[in-house]
C-alpha positions in Angstrom: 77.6 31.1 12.0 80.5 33.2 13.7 82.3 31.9 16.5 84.9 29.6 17.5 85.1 26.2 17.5 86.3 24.2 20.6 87.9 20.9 20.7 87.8 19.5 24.1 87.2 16.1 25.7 86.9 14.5 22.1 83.8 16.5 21.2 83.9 20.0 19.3 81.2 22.7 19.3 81.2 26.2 18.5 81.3 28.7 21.1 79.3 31.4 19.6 80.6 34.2 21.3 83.6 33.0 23.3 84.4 37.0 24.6 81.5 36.1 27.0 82.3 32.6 27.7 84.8 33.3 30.7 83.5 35.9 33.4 85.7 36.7 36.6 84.5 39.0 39.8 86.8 42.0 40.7 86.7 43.9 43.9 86.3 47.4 42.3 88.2 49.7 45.0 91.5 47.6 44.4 90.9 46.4 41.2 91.6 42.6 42.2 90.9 39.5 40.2 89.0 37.1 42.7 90.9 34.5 42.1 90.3 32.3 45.5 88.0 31.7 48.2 90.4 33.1 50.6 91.0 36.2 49.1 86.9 36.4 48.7 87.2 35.7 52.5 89.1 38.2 53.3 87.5 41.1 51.4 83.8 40.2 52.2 84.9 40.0 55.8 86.1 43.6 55.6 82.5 44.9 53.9 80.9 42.9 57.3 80.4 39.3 56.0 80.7 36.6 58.3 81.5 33.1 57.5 78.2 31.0 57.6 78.8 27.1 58.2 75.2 25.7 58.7 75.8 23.8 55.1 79.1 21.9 54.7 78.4 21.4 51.1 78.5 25.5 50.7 80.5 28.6 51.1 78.2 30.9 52.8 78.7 34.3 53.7 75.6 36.1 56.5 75.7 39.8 57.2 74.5 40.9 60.6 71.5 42.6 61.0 70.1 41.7 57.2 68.5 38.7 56.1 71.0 38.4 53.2 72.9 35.2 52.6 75.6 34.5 49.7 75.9 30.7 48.9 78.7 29.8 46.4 80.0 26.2 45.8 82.3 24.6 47.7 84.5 23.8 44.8 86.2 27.8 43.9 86.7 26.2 40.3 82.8 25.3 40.3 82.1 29.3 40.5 79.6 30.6 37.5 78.5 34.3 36.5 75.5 33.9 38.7 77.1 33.7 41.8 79.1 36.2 41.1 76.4 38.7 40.5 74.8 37.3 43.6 77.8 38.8 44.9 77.8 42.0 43.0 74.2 42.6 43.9 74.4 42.1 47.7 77.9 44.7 47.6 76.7 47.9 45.3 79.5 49.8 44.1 82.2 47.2 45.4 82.5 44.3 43.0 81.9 43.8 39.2 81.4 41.0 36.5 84.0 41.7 33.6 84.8 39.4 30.6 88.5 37.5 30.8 
């Protein structure tokens, strides 16, 4: 067993390979941490996202003239690798998925 073991909320495990425990997206032509919704906003907006608002438990980004359609939690904090390559795969050569 190789790893590290975590101690958190009174219960410890081992995180077998914590490297790939913490992802983060990073807008590839600046290299920028996404760190917020708002600064998400305001790059996808540039690429020719628009905000969606048909679900209020979502933050939804629609692109004009394609039937693509990012949905992320509401809650920034709540954000997981898969969204992010949601991301990633609707914006080729603009965003990528990196280890912390």
């Amino acid at each position: 067993m190789s790893g590290v073991w975590v101690f958190r909320n009174g219960v410890i495990r081992l995180v077998e390979n914590p490297a790939s425990a913490e992802k983060v997206l990073v807008y590839m032509p600046t290299g920028e941490i996404i760190s917020s919704y708002s600064s998400l906003e305001r790059i996808l907006t540039g690429l020719g996202w628009e905000r969606y608002y048909d679900d209020p438990t979502l933050f939804q980004f629609h692109k004009s003239r394609s039937i693509d359609l990012i949905s992320l939690p509401k809650d920034f904090s709540k954000l997981r690798s898969v969204h992010m390559y949601d991301i990633v795969v609707k914006n080729p050569d603009k965003f990528r998925v990196q280890d912390m």
